[in-house]
MARBA-3410 file (N, C-alpha, C, O; in Angstrom, 1 decimal):
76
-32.6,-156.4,-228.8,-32.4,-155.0,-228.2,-32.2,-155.1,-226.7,-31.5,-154.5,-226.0 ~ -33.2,-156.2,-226.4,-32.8,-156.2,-224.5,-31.6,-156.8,-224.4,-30.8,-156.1,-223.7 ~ -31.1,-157.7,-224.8,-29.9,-158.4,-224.9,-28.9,-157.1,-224.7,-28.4,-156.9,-223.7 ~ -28.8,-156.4,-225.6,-27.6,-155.1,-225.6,-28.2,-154.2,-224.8,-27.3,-153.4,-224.7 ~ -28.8,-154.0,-224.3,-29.5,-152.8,-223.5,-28.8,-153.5,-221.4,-28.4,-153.0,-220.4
-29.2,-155.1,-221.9,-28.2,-156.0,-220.6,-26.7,-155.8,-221.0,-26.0,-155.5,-220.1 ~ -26.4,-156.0,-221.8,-25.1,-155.7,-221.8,-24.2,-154.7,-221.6,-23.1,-154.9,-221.3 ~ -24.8,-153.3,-222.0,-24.5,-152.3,-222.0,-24.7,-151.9,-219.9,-23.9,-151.1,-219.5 ~ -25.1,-152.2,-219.5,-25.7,-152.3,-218.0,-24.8,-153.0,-217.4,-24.3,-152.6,-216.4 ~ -24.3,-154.5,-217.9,-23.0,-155.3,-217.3,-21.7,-154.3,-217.4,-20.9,-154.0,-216.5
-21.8,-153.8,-219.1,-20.5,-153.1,-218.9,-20.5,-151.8,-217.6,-19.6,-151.9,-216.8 ~ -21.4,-151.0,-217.6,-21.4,-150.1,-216.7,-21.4,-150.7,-215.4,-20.9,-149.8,-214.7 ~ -21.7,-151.5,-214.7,-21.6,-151.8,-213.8,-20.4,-153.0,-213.1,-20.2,-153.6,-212.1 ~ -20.0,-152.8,-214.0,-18.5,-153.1,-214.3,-16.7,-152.2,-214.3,-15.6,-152.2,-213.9 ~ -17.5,-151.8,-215.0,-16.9,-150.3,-214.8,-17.3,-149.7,-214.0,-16.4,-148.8,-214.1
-17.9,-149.4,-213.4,-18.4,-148.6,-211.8,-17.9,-149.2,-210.9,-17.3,-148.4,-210.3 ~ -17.8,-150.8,-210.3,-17.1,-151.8,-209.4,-15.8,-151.0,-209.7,-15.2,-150.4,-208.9 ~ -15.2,-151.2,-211.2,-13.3,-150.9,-211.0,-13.1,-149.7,-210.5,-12.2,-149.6,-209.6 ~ -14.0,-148.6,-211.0,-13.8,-147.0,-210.5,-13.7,-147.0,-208.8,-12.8,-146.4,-208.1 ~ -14.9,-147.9,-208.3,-15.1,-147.6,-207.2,-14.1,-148.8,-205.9,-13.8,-148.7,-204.7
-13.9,-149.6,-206.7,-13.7,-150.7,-205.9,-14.3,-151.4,-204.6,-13.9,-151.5,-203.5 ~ -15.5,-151.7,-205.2,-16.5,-152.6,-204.7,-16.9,-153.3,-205.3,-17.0,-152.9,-206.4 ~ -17.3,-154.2,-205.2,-18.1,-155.0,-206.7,-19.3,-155.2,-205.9,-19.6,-155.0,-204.7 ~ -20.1,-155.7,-207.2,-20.8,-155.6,-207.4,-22.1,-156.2,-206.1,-23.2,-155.6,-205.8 ~ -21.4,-157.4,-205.7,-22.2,-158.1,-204.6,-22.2,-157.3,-203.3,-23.1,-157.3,-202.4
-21.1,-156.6,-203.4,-20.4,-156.4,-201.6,-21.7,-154.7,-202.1,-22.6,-154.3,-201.3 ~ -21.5,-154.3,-203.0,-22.7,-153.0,-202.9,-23.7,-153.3,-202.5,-24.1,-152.7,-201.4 ~ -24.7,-154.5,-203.1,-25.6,-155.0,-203.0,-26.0,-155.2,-201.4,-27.2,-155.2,-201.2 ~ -25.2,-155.4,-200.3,-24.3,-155.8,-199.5,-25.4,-154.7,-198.6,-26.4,-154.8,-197.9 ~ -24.1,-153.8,-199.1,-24.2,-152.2,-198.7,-25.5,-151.8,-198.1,-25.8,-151.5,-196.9
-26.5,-151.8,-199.5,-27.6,-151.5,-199.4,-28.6,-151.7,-198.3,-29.2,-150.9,-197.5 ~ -28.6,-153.4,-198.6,-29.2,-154.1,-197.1,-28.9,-153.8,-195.9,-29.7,-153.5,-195.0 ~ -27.5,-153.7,-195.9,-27.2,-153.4,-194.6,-27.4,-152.0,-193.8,-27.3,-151.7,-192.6 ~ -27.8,-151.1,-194.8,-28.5,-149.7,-194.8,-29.6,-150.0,-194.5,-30.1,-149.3,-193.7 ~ -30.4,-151.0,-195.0,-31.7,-151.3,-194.8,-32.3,-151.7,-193.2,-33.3,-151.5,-192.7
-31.4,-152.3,-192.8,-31.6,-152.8,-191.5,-30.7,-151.8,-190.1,-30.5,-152.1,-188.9 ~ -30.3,-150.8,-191.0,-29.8,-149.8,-189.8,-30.7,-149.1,-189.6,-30.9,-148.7,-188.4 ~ -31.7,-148.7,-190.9,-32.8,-148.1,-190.7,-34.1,-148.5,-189.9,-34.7,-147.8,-189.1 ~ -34.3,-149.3,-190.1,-34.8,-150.3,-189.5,-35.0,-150.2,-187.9,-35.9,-149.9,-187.2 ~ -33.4,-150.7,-187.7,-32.9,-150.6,-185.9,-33.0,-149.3,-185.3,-33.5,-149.3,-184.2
-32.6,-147.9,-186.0,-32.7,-146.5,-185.7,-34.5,-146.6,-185.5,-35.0,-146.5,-184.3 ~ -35.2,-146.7,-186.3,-36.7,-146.7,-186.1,-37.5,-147.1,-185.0,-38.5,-146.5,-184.5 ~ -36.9,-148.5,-184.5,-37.2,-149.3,-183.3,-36.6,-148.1,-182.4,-37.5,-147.3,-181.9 ~ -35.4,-147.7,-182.0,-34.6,-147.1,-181.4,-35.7,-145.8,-180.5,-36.1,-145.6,-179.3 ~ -35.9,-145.0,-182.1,-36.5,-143.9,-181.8,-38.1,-144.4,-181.5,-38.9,-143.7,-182.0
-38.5,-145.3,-181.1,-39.9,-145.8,-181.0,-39.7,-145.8,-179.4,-40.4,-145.0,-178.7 ~ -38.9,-146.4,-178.9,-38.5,-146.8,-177.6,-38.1,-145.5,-176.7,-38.2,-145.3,-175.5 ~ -37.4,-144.5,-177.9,-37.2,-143.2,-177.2,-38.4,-142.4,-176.9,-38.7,-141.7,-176.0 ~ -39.1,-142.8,-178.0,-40.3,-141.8,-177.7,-41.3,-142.1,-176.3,-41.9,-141.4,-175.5 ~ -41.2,-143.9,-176.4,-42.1,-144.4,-175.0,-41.6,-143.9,-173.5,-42.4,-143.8,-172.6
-40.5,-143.7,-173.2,-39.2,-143.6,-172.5,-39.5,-142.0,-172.7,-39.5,-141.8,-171.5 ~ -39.7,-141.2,-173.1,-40.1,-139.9,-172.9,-41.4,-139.8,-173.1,-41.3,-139.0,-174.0 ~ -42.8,-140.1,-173.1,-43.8,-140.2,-172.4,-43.8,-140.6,-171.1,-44.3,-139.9,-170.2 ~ -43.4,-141.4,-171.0,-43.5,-141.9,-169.1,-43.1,-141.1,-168.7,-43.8,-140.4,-168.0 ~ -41.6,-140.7,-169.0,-40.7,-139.2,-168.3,-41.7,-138.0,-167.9,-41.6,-137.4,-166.9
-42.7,-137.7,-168.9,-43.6,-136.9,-169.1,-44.6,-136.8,-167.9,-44.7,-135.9,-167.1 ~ -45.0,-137.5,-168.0,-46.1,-138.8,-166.8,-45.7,-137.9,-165.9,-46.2,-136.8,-165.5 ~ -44.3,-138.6,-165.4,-43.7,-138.4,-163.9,-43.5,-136.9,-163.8,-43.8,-136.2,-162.8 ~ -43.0,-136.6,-165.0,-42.8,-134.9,-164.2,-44.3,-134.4,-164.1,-44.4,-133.7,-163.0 ~ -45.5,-134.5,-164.7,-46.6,-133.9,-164.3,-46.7,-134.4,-163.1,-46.5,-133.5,-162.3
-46.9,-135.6,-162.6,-47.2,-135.6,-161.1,-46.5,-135.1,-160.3,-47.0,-134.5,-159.4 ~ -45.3,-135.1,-160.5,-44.5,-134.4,-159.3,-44.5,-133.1,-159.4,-43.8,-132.5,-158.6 ~ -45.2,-132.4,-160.4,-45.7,-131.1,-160.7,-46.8,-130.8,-160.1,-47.0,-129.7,-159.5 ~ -47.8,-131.8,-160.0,-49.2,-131.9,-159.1,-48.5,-131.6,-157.7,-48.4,-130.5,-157.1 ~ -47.8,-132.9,-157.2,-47.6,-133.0,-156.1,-46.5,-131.4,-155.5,-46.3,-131.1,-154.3
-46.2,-131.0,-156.0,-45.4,-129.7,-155.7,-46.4,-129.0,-155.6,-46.5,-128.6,-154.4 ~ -47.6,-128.4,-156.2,-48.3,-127.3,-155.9,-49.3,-128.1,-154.8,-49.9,-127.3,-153.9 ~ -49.6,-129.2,-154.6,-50.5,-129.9,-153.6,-50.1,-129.4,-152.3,-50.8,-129.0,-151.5 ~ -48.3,-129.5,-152.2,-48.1,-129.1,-150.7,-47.0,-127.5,-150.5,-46.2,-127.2,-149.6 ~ -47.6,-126.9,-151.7,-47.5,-125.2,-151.8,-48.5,-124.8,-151.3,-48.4,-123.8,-150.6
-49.8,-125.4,-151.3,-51.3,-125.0,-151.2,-51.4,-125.3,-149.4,-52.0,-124.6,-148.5 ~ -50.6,-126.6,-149.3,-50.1,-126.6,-147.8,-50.1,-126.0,-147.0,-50.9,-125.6,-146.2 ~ -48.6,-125.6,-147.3,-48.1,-124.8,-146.9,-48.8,-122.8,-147.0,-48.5,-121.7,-146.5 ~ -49.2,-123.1,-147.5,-49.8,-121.4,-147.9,-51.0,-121.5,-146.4,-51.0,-120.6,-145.5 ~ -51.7,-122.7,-146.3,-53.0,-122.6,-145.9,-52.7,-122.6,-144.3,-53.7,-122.5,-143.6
-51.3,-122.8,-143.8,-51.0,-123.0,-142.7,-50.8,-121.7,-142.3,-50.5,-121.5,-141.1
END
């Protein structure tokens, strides 16, 4: 019964390569290479996120330092 249950699975996937024109390996292919886009996007957005905390950082200080010399200036 596994025997035909594999065979029935060769045929379809055989017939899916013709419909599609890919076979079978180059899908396989596909996949992975999906896998490691995801992958690199993840890194990506890791590095964006660090890169907008620091951004973060700096505008508060220079948010500090803007009211530091409003307070300055007011007191003069």
């Amino acid at each position: 019964m596994l025997a035909e249950i594999q065979m029935g699975t060769k045929d379809f996937t055989k017939k899916l390569a013709e419909k599609s024109g890919i076979d079978g390996e180059k899908e396989e292919l596909l996949g992975v290479e999906n896998m490691i886009k995801v992958v690199d996007l993840k890194r990506e957005v890791h590095a964006l996120k660090g890169e907008l905390k620091v951004n973060k950082k700096t505008i508060e200080e220079k948010d500090k330092e803007i009211e530091r010399l409003k307070s300055q200036l007011n007191d003069k």
